[in-house]
N, C-alpha and C positions, 0 to 999 in steps of 0.2 A: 359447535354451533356459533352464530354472530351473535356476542355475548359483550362484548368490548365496552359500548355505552353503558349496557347495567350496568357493567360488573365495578367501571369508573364512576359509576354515581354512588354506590353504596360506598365504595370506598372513600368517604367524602373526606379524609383528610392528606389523598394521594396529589400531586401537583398537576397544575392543567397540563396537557402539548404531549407527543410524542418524543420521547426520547430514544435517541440509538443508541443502546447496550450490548454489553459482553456476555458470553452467559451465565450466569451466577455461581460463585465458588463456593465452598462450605466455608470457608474464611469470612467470604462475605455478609452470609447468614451470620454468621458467631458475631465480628461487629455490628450488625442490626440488634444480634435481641440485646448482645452488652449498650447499645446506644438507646434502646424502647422502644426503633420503629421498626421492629418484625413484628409485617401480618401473618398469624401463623391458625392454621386450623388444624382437622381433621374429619375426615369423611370416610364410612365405612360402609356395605352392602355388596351388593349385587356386582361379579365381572364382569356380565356381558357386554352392558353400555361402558366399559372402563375406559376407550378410546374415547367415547363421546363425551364423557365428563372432562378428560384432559384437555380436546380440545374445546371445551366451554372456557377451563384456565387460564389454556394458552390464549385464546382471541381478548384475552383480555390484557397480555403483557405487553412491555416495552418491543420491539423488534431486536430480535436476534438473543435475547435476555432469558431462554429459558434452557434450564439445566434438568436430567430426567435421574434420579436415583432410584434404584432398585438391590433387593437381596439376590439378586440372581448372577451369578457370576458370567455368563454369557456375555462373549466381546463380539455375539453379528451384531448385525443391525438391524433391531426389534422395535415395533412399537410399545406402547403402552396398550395391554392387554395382551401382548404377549412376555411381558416381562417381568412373571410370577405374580403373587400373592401380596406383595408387600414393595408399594412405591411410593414417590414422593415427587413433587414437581416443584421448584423454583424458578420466580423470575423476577424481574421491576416492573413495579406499573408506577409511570409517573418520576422513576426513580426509586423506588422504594421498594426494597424488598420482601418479596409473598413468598408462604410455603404452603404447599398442601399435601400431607400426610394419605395416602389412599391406599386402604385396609381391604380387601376383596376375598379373603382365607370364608370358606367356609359361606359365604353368596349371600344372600338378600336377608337374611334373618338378621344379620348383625348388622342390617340399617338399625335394627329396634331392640336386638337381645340386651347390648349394656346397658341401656335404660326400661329394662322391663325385668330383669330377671340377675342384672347385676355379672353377665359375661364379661370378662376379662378379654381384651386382643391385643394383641401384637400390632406396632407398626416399626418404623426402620429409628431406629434411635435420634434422638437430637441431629441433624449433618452434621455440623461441624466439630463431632465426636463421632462421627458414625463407623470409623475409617475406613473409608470408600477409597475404592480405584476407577480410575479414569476407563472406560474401557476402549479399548482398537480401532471399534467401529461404533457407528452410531445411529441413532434414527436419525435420518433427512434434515440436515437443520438445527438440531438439537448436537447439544455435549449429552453424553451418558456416563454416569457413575455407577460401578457395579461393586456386588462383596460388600453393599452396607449391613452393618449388625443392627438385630433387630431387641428392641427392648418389650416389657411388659411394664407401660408408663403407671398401672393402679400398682402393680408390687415392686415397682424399682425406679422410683421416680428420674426421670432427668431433666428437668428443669423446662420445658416442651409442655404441650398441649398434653394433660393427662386423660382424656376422655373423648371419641367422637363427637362432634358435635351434630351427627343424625349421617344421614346418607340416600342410598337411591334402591329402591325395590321393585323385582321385574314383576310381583305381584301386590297385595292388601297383606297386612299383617295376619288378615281373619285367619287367611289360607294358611297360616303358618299354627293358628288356635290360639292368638293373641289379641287381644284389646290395648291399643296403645293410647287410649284416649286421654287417661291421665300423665304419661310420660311424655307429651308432647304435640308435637299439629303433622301428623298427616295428611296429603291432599293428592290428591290427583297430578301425574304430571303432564297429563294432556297428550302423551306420547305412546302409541303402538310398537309395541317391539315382534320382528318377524323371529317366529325358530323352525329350522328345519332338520329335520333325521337326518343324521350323516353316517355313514360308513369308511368301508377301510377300501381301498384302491381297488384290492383283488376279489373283495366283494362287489366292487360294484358291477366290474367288466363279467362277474359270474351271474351278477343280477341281467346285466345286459343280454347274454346268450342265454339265459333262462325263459326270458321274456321274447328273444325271437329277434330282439331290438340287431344283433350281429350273429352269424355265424357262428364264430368264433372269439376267442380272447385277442387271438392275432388279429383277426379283421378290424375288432373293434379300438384296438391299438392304433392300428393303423390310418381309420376311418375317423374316429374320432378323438384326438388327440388332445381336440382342446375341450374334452369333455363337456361338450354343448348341449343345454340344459334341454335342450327340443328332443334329444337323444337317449335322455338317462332314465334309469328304468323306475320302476314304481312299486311302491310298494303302501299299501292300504291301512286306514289307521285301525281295521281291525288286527289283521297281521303288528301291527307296532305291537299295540295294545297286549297281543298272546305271547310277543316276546318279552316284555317289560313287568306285566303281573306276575303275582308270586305265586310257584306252581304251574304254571302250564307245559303243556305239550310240547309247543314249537320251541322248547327251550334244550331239548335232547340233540339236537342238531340243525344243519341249515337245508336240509335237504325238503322240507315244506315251501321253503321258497327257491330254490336252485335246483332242486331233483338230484336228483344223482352225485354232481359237481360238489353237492353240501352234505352227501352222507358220511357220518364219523366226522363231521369238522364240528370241532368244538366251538360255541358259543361264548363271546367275549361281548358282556353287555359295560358300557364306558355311562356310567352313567355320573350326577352327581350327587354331594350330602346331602341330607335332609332340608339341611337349612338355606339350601339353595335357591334361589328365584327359577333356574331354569328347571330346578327339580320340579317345584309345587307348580309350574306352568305344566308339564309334562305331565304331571300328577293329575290338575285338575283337568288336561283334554282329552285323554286318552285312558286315564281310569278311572273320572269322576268322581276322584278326591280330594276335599271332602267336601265336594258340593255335595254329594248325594249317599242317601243311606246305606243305597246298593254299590257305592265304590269300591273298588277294586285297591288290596294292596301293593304297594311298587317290591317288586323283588328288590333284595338287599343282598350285603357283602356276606352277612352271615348264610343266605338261601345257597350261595354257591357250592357244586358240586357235583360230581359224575363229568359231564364235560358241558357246564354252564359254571361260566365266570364272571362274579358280578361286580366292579371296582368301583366303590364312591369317592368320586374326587372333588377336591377342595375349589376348585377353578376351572372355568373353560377349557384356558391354557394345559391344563394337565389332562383332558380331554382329548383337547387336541393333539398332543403328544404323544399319547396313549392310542389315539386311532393311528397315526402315523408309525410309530413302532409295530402296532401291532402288524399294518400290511407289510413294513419293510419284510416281515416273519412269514408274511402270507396267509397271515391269518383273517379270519372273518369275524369282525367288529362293527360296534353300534352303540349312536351314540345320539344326542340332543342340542345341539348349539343354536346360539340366536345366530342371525343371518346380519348379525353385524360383524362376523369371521368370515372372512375371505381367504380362502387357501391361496390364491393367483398373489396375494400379498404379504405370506407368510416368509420367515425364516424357513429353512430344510425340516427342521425336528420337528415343527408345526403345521407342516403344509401336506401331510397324507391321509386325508379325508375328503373326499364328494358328497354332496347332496341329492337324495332322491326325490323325484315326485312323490308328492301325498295323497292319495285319492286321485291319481291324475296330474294332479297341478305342480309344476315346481315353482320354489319361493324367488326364483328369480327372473320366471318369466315376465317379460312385461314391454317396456317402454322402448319406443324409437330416441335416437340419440339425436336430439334438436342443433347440437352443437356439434355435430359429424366428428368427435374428436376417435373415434377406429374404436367403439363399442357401440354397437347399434343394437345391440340386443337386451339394454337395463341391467347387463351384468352388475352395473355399480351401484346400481339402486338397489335392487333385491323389495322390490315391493307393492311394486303393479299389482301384481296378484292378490295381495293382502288389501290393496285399498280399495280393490273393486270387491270384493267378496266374494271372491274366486278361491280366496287360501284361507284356510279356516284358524289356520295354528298362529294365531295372533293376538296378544295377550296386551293389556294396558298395565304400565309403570306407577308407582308412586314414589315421593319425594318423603321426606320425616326430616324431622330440624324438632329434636332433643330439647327440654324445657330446660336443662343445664345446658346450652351452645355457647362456646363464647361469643363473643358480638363478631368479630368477622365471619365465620361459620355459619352464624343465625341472619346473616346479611348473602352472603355469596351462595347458598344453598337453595334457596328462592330467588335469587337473582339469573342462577341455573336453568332450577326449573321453570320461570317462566317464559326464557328465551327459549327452552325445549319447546315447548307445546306452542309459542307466535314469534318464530324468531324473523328476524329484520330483513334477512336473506333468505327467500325459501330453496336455494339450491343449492343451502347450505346445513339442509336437510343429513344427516349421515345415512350410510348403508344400513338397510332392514328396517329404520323406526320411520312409523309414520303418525301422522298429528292428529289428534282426538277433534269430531269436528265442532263438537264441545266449547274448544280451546279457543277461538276467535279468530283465529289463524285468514286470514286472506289470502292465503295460497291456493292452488286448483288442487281442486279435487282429481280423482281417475280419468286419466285420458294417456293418450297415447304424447305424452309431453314429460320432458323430464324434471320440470317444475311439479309435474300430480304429486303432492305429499300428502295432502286432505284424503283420510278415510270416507267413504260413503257411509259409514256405520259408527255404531259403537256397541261398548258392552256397558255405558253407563256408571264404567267403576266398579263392574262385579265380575270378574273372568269366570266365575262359575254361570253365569247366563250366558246366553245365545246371544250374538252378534247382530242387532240389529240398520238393518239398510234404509237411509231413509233421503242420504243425500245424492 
């Protein structure tokens, strides 16, 4: 997001002007905090927006000044949100050196569980003890450190930030059966997040000849290659719904929605933990839990069995993984990601999963390319659909900023958030989120423009209500 002016006002004691810098060394960091001027934080929650927070960070730094560390030993070249559970971004603003610690293990619950319940997390150690390697390759622009060691800052102190100072949730605490109200400010972040069913490759093109969409697997290889959203097959959020509760039928096999193609293929549901933002979004739309009395329980690791396999994963990214292996296997999988994962953008290991239509709709139909740049079809938005109210699986964010934050934390965290929900730039809007119209936002609403960020609706702040359309 265009974050840059906040994030330089909060920072009120960083030096006026642009500076061109190098990108930060763990040396560097270690002479900051030995000198007192490391701004140093920590943010913890939800993966799916992990790009989006980075680049909230990033629009804020000096040019060419940011460094990306991660525990993940991986030398492609990955972004942030595909490069695990535990990262960390450095850069200068103004000169001066920033870190932020980004904790994502385990999803949106640990914007709130260490302040409500006293959870312990993991982030990447002090850098300039971390001992990181430089890695091969890099994201675009970025240096990457990989192979940082990871500490538990409340049972082994390292002289670092020992506690979150809040983070970002792709739902309300409620949904999770918490009151955060004395551990801190909760709000709204004015921001829609898209999520769509995904599957595994050789599910799809099964879904495809199932549905009539192709002949064949060969046809549809050949016909559609670039897996074109006008094309891809559908599947209903009742059918979700009978694969994802605990106990059902369509869980013996895939032959309920493939015929024949899916009999004796075993059931590979990719789903995530409890404490997930995409879980309790999944949770609350498709089995009305626990908005409703009558909700439905989500299958779990333990239901697994016969030939239904149920995997809670800690992160997107291992989602995505896990779809991608599974088709390299040929197998048939299924899974939940926000539509801020773009496969077209992935590393190899993360890039073997499609999106279906839901009810008809897919999440990426939508807009004309006003800037003709060879996507004419919103692939990069992913949320026409969701703004007109055409896509129903679209859930609103919240921010939390911990009543223990240190002060750059309790500054840059609302600084975030309220650049998410009115930012300065609206086509700097990222993939799949769109703006509460709540928010104040002077951006367009739903139209055929790639500026439409403004939802027609909201849920008001309650993702267990209905979506209402008013604008």
């Amino acid at each position: 997001m265009q974050v840059k002016q906040m994030i330089l006002a909060v920072a009120a004691t960083l030096a006026a002007g642009s500076v061109l810098a190098a990108p930060v060394t763990p040396a560097q960091i270690g002479a900051a905090r030995t000198a007192g001027t490391l701004q140093e934080t920590w943010i913890s929650g939800a993966s799916a927006p992990t790009f989006n927070i980075f680049r909230g960070f990033e629009l804020g730094c000096d040019a060419n000044s940011v460094s990306l560390f991660s525990n993940s030993s991986s030398d492609t070249s990955v972004r942030p949100g595909s490069l695990g559970n535990y990262a960390a971004y450095a850069c200068t603003r103004g000169g001066r050196v920033s870190v932020v610690y980004h904790t994502v293990f385990d999803g949106s619950l640990n914007a709130y569980a260490p302040h409500i319940n006293g959870t312990q997390l993991q982030r990447l150690r002090r850098l300039e003890n971390a001992s990181c390697a430089i890695a091969t390759s890099a994201f675009p622009g970025h240096v990457n450190y990989k192979s940082c060691t990871l500490v538990n800052p409340a049972a082994t102190p390292d002289g670092a930030v020992a506690k979150p100072a809040g983070g970002f949730s792709d739902v309300e605490a409620s949904l999770f059966g918490f009151d955060v109200s004395t551990a801190g400010t909760e709000v709204e972040a004015n921001v829609g997040q898209t999520f769509g069913v995904a599957v595994t490759i050789p599910l799809y093109r099964a879904l495809q000849v199932a549905q009539g969409i192709y002949a064949s697997t060969a046809a549809a290889n050949a016909a559609d290659a670039a897996f074109s959203p006008a094309n891809a097959p559908n599947i209903s959020s009742s059918q979700y719904t009978s694969i994802v509760a605990q106990f059902s039928g369509y869980q013996s096999d895939w032959s309920p929605l493939v015929g024949d193609a899916g009999a004796g293929k075993a059931v590979y549901l990719e789903r995530r933990v409890a404490s997930s933002g995409t879980q309790a979004s999944s949770n609350a739309y498709f089995l009305k839990n626990p908005c409703s009395t009558a909700g439905l329980e989500p299958a779990a690791a333990v239901d697994s069995g016969g030939s239904f396999f149920v995997t809670e994963h800690s992160g997107s990214g291992n989602v995505k993984t896990a779809l991608t292996t599974r088709g390299t296997n040929n197998q048939f999988a299924i899974g939940v990601l926000s539509m801020e994962n773009n496969w077209r953008s992935e590393s190899a290991a993360n890039a073997g999963y499609r999106y279906l239509k839901l009810d008809g709709v897919h999440p990426e139909a939508g807009t004309v390319d006003v800037n003709a740049n060879g996507t004419a079809d919103g692939l990069e938005f992913a949320r026409e659909s969701a703004i007109n109210g055409n896509y129903g699986f679209h859930i609103e964010m919240r921010s939390f900023v911990a009543n223990t934050a240190d002060t750059f934390g309790r500054n840059l965290i609302p600084a975030i958030t309220s650049a998410l929900g009115n930012p300065n730039n609206c086509a700097d809007v990222p993939r799949g989120l769109t703006l509460n119209p709540l928010g104040g936002s002077s951006c367009s609403t739903g139209s055929s423009s790639e500026l439409a960020v403004v939802a027609k609706g909201t849920r008001f702040g309650n993702n267990c209500a209905a979506q209402q359309l008013f604008n």
